[in-house]
C-alpha positions in Angstrom: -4.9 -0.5 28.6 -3.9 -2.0 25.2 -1.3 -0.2 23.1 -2.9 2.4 21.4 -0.3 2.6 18.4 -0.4 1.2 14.6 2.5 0.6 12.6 3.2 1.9 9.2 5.0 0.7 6.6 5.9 2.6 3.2 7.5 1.7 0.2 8.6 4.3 -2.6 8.9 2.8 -5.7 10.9 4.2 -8.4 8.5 4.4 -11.9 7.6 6.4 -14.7 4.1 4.4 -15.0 2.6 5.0 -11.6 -0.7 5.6 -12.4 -0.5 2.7 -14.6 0.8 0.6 -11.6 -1.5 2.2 -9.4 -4.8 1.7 -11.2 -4.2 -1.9 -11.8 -3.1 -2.8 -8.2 -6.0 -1.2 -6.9 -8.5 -3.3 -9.9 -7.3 -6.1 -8.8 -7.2 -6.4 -5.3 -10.4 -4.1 -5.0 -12.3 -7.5 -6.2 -11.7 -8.4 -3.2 -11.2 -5.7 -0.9 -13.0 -2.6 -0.6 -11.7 0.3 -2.1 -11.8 4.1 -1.3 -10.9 7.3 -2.8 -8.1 9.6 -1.0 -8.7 13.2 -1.0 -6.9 14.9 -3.5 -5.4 11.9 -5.1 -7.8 10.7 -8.0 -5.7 8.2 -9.5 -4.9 6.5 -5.5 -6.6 4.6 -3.3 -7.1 3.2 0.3 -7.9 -0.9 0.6 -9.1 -2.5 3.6 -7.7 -5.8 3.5 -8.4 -8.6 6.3 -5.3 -8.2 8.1 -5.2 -4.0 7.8 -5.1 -1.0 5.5 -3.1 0.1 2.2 -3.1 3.2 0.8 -1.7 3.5 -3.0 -0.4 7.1 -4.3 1.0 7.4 -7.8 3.4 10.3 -8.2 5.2 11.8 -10.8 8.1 9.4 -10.7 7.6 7.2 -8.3 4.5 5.2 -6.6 4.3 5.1 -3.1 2.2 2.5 -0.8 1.4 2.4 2.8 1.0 -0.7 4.3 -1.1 0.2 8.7 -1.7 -2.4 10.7 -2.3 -3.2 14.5 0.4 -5.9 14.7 4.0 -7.4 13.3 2.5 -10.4 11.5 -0.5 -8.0 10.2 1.6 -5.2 9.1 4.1 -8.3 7.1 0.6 -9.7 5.2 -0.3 -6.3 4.3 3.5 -5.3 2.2 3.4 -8.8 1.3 -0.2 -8.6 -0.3 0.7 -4.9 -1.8 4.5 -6.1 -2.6 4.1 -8.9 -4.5 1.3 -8.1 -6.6 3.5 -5.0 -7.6 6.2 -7.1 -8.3 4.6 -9.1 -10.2 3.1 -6.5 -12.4 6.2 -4.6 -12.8 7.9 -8.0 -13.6 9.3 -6.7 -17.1 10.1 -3.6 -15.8 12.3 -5.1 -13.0 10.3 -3.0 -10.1 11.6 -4.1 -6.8 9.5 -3.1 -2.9 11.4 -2.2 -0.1 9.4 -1.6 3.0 10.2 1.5 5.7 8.9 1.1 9.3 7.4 3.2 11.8 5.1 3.1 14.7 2.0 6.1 14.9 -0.2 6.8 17.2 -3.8 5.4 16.8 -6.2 8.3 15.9 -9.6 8.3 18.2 
């Protein structure tokens, strides 16, 4: 039976522009990646990238991403997709990613 778990990776990102952040991470890589609305979070969104799922919430202060993905080297192209295009938006502003892991349960 194959393991039935998906690992999760979040990063909490210190800014006072996360819808800002949020809307144009989710512009951009939506051109390529389908994006979908969250549930009670109408500035975030959920992208289905090639190698797994990222999930971007804007908060007061802060912006937080999920990176989900079946596997090690899927879960690392996911935060390195969502990570450096933050970075790289955030440039002037310094923003930095740090990633947090866990393993979950798969849902049926």
């Amino acid at each position: 039976m194959p393991d039935e778990h998906l690992l999760v990776s979040t990063a909490v990102v210190p800014t006072d522009s996360a819808v800002r952040y949020a809307k144009q991470l989710l512009a951009h890589l939506g051109r390529k990646a389908g994006v979908e609305p969250i549930d009670g979070e109408p500035d975030g969104g959920r992208l289905t990238l090639s190698a797994g799922t990222g999930i971007v919430r804007p908060r007061a202060d802060d912006l937080v991403m999920e990176a989900i993905a079946a596997d090690e080297e899927s879960l690392a192209a996911v935060e390195d997709v969502l990570g450096r295009h933050l970075e790289r938006f955030g440039a002037r502003r310094e923003l930095t990613v740090s990633w947090r892991r866990r393993t979950v349960p798969e849902e049926d």
